[in-house]
C-alpha positions as CSV (number, residue, x, y, z in Angstrom):
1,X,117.4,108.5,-175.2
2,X,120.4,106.8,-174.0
3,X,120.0,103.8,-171.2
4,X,121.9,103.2,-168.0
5,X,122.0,99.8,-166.4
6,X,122.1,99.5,-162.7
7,X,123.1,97.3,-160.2
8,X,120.0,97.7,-157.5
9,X,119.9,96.5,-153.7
10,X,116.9,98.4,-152.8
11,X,119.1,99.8,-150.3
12,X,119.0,103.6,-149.9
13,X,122.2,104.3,-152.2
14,X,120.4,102.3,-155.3
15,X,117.3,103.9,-154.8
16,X,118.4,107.2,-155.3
17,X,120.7,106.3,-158.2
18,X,118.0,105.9,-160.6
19,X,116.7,109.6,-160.3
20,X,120.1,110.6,-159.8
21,X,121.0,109.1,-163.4
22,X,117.9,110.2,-164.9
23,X,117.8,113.6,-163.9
24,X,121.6,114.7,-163.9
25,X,122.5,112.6,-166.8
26,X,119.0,112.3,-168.8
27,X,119.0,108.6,-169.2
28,X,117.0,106.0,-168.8
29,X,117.6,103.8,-165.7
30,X,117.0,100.1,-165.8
31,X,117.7,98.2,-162.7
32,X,119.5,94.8,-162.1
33,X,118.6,92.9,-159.2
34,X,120.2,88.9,-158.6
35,X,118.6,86.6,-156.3
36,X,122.4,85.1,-154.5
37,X,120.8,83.9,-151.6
38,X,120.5,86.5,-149.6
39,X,116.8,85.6,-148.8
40,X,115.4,88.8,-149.4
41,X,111.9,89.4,-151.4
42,X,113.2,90.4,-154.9
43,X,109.5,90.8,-155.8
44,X,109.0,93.8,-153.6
45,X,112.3,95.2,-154.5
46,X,111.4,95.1,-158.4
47,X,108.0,97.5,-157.5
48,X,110.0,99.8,-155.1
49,X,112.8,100.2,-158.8
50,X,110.0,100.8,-161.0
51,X,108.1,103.1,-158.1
52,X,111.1,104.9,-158.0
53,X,111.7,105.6,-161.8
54,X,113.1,102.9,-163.3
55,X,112.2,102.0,-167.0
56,X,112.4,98.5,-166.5
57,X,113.3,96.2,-163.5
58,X,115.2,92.9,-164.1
59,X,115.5,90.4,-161.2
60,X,117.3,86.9,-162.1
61,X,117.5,83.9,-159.7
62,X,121.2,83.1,-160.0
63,X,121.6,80.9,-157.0
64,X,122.8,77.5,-159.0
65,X,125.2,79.8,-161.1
66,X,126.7,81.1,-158.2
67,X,127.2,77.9,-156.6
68,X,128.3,76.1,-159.2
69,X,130.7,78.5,-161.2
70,X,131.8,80.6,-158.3
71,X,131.8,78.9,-155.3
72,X,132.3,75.2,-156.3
73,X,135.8,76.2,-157.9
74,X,136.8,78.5,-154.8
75,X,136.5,75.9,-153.0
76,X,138.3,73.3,-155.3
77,X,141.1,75.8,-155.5
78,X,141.3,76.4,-151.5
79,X,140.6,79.8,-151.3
80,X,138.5,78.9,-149.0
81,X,140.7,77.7,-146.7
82,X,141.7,80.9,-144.8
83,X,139.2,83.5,-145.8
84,X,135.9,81.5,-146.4
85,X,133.8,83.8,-144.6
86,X,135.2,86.9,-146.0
87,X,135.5,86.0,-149.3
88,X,131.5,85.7,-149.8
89,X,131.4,89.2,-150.7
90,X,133.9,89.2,-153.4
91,X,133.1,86.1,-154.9
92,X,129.6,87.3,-156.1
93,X,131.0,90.3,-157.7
94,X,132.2,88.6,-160.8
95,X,128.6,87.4,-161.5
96,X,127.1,90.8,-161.0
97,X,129.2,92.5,-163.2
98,X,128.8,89.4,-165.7
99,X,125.3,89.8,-165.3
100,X,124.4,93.5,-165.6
101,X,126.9,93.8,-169.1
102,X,124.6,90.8,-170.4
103,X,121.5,93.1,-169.4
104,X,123.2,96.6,-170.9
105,X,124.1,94.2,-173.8
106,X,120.3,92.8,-174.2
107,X,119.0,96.6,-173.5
108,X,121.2,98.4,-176.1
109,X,122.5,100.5,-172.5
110,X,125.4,102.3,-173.3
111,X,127.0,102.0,-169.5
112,X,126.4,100.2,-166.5
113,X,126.3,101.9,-163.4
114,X,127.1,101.1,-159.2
115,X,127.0,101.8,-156.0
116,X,130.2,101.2,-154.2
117,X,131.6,103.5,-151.6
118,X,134.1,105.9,-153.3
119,X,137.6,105.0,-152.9
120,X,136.6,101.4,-151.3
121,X,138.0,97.8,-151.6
122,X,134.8,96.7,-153.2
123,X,134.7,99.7,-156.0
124,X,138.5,98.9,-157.3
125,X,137.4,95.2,-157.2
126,X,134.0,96.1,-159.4
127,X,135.6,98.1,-161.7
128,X,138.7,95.9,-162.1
129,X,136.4,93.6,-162.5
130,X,134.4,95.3,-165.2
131,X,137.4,96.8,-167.3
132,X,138.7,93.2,-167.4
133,X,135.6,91.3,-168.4
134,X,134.0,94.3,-171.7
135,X,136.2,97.5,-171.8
136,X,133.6,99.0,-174.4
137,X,131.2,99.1,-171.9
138,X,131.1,102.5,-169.9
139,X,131.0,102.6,-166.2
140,X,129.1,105.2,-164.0
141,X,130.3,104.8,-160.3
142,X,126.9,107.0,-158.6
143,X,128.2,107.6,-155.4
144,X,131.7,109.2,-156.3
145,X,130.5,111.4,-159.5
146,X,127.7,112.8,-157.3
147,X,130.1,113.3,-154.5
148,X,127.1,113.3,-152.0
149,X,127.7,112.8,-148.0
150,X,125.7,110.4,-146.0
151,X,123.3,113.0,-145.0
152,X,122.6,114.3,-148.3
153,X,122.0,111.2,-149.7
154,X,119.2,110.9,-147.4
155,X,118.0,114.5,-147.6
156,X,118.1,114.1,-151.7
157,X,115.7,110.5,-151.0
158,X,113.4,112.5,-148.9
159,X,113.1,114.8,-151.4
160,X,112.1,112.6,-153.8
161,X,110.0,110.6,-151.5
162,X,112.4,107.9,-151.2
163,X,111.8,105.9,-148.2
164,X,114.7,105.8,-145.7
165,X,114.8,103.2,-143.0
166,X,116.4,105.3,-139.5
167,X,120.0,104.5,-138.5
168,X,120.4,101.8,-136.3
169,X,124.3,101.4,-135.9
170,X,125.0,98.6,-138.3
171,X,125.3,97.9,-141.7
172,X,124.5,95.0,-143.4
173,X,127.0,94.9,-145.9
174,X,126.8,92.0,-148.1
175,X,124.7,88.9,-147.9
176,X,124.6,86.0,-150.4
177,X,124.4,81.8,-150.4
178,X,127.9,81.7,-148.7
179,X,127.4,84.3,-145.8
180,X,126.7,87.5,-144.9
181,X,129.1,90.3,-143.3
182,X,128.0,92.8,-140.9
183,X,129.8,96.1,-140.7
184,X,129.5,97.8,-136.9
185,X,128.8,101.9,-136.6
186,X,131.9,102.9,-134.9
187,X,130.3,105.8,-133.4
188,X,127.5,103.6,-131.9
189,X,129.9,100.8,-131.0
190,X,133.1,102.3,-129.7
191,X,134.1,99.1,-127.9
192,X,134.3,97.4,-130.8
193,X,132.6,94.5,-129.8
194,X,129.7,92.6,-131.7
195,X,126.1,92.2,-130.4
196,X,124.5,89.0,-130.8
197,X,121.6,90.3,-132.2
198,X,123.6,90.9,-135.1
199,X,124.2,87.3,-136.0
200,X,121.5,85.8,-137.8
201,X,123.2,82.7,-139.3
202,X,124.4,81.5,-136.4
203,X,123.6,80.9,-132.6
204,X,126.1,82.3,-129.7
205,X,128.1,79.2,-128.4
206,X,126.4,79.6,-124.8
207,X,123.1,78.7,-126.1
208,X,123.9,75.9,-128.3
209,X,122.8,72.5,-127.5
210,X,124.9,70.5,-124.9
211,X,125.2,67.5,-127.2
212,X,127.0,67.7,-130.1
213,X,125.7,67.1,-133.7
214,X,127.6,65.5,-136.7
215,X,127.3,65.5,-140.2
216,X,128.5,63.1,-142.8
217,X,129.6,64.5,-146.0
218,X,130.1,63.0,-149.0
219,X,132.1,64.2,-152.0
220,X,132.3,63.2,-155.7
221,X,135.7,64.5,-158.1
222,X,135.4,67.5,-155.4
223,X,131.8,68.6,-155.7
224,X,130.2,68.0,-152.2
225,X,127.0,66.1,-153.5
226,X,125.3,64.2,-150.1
227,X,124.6,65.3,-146.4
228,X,123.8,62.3,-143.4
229,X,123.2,60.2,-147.1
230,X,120.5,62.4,-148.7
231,X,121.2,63.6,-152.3
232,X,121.1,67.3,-152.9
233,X,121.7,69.6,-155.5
234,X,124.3,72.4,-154.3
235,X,122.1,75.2,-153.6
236,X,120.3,73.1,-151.5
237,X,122.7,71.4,-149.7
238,X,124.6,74.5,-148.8
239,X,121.7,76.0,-147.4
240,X,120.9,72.6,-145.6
241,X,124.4,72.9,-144.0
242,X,124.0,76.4,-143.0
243,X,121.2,75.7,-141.1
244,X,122.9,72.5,-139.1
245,X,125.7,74.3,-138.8
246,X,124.9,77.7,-137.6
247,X,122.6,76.0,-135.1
248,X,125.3,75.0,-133.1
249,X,127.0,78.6,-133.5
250,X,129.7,76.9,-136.2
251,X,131.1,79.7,-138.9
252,X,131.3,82.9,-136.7
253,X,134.2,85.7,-137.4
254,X,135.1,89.2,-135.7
255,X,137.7,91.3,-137.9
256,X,138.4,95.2,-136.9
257,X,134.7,96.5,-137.3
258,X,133.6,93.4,-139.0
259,X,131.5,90.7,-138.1
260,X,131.4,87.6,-140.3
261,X,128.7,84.3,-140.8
262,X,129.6,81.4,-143.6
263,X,128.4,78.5,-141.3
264,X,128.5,76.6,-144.8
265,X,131.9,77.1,-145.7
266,X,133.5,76.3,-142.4
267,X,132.1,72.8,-142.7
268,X,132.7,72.1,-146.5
269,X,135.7,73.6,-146.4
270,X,137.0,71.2,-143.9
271,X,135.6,68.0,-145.4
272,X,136.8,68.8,-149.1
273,X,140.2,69.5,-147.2
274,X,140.5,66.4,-145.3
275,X,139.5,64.2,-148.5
276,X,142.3,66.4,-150.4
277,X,144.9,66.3,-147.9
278,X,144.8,62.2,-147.8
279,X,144.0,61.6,-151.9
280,X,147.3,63.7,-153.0
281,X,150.8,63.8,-152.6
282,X,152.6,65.6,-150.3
283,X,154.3,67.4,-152.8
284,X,151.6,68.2,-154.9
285,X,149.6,69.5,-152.2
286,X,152.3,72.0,-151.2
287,X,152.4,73.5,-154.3
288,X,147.9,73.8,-154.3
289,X,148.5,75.5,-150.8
290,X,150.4,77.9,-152.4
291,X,148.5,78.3,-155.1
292,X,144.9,78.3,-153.0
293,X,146.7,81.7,-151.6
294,X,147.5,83.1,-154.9
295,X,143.6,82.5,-155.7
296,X,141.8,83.8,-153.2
297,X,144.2,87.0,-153.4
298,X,142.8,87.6,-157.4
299,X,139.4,87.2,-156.0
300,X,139.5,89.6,-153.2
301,X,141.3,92.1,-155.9
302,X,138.7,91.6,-158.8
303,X,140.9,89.4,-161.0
304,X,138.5,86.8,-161.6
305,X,138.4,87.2,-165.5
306,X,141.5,86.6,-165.7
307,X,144.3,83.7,-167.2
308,X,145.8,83.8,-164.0
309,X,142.8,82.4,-162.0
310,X,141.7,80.3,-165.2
311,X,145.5,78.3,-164.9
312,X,144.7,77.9,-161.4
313,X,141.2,76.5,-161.8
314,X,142.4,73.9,-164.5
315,X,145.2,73.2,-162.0
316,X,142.5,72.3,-159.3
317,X,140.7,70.4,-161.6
318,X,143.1,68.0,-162.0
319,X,143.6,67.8,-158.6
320,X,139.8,67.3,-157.9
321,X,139.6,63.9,-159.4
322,X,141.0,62.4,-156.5
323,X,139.1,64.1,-153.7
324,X,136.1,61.4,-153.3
325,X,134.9,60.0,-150.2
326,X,133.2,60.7,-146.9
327,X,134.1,63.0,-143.9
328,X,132.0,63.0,-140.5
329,X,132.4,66.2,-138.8
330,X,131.6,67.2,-135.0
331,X,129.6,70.3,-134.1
332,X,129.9,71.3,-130.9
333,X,129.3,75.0,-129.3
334,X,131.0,77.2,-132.4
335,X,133.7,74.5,-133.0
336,X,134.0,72.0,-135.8
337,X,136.6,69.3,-136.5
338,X,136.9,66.0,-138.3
339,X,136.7,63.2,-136.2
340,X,136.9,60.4,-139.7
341,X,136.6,59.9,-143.4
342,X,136.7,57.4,-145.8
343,X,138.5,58.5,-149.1
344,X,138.3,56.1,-152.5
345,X,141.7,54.8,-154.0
346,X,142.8,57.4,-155.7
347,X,146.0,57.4,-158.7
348,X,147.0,60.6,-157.3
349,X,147.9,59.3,-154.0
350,X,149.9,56.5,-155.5
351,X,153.1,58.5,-153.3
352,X,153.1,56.8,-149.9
353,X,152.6,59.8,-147.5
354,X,150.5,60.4,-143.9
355,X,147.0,60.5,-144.3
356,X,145.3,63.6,-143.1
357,X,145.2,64.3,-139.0
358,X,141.7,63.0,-138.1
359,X,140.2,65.0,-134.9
360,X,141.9,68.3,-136.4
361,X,139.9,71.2,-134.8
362,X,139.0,74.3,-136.2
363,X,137.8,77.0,-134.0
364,X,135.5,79.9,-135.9
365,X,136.7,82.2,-133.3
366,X,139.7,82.0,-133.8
367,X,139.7,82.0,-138.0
């Protein structure tokens, strides 16, 4: 019998992919889940996939590869620089797809199969990303081949006795080490305005504390390695950040019917940007600007495995060797700026130019 290998969430879409596959295709389903920091219990998800059919049941803590091979050179390259919060979502998608043709590799699976929304941003980018990556591979998108509404995907799950959680208005639509994005019912919410409740990452600016807090970061060839002096690995000292930072309501977005958290990436975003701005030339930093943009468009359209975004990485690199020092950052009611750093001599910034604007401010609200 031939074997399909899924993507699984647990969500309601995922869940009723794998008797969806088995019976209208006669496969069998095995399920991928990856732990990417979206602090959910993978354990229970595993038992609900193999409750709900699945031959087998994979769940893989990725969280350092993620870090390290995804997010570490976004945020080298300055992709982060305009889209941080939003591009959380599509910079996990490479690994997934990397991840579940390893499994349908291991598992002798002759396809791997998703659950995008037909016709979305985040299908094309999947299955960009897909034919890009292992074209011999075949490629089952669930939810446009079974052509199913909303409704009758939950009338098929109750059928089955698939549990479905009631409708609430919103959508969590991605969550991962480097934020989470919220998408708002526009039925339910036809002000278009977020609630507060929906934020989890971060507090509202109102209730904040009235003193502000600061952080000291410390980077090394570009990789943020210390916090306030303590020694992390990356995982951890993201997460560490997040916390600090969404405390005092830092790394909160609103776009259309969107609501956006990265507390994270606001504030390592600005103190790897600082450090670069000072340690290169003016020139030279011109021309990574442009090229940060040129990034962060390939990983929003799925172009990850690509030479284009390989030439652009070794470009950073280069770059990176410079960016080493110490930036102290302000948090104060949803707002973060530099108010100092300390950068290393670097060769790079052998070109007398201006050192970068301390005191810069960067409103979240208003990224």
């Amino acid at each position: 019998m031939e074997r399909i290998v899924l993507g699984y969430s647990g969500g309601l879409e995922t869940s009723i992919a794998i008797p969806w596959l088995a019976e209208r295709l006669g496969v069998e389903v095995i399920t991928v889940t990856l732990d990417l920091g979206q602090g959910r219990d993978l354990a229970d998800i595993r038992e609900r996939a193999l409750s709900g059919g699945a031959l087998r049941a994979h769940v893989l803590d990725v969280r350092d590869e993620f870090a390290r091979d995804y997010i570490l050179p976004a945020l080298q390259a300055g992709a982060m620089e305009k889209d941080g919060q939003r591009l959380a979502a599509a910079l996990a998608r490479p690994l997934i797809v990397r991840k579940l043709i390893e499994i349908a590799r291991m598992e002798r699976a002759t396809a791997i199969a998703h659950c995008c929304e037909p016709d979305s941003e985040d299908e094309l980018r999947f299955e960009r990303l897909a034919q890009t990556l292992d074209s011999s591979v075949g490629l089952i998108a669930v939810l446009r081949e079974s052509r199913m509404s909303p409704s009758e995907r939950i009338a098929f799950a109750k059928e089955r006795g698939i549990f479905v959680s009631p409708p609430n208005g919103e959508t969590v639509a991605d969550a991962n080490l480097w934020g989470r994005s919220v998408e708002i019912d526009a039925d339910q919410h036809p002000d278009n305005q977020g609630r507060d409740e929906l934020y989890v990452l971060t507090r509202a600016p109102q209730v904040c504390p009235d003193e502000p807090a600061y952080l000291d970061v410390e980077i090394e060839d570009g990789v943020p390695v210390r916090v306030n002096g303590i020694e992390m690995p990356l995982v951890e000292l993201i997460e560490s950040v997040e916390t600090i930072a969404g405390a005092h309501g830092v790394g909160r977005h609103q776009n259309d019917r969107h609501i956006h958290e990265g507390p994270a990436g606001v504030v390592l975003q600005m103190a790897h940007r600082a450090l670069e701005k000072a340690a290169i030339p003016a020139d030279l930093d011109r021309l990574k600007q442009k090229l940060s943009r040129e990034y962060a468009g390939l990983v929003h359209k799925g172009l990850w495995f690509t030479p284009t975004r390989d030439a652009i990485a070794a470009f950073a690199g280069v770059t990176e060797r410079s960016v080493t020092g110490s930036v102290r950052l302000e948090l104060f009611k949803g707002r973060c700026r530099t108010v100092g750093y300390v950068i290393k001599s670097s060769t790079l910034a052998s070109v007398n130019r201006s050192a970068a604007p301390v005191g810069a401010t960067l409103s979240t609200e208003d990224r």
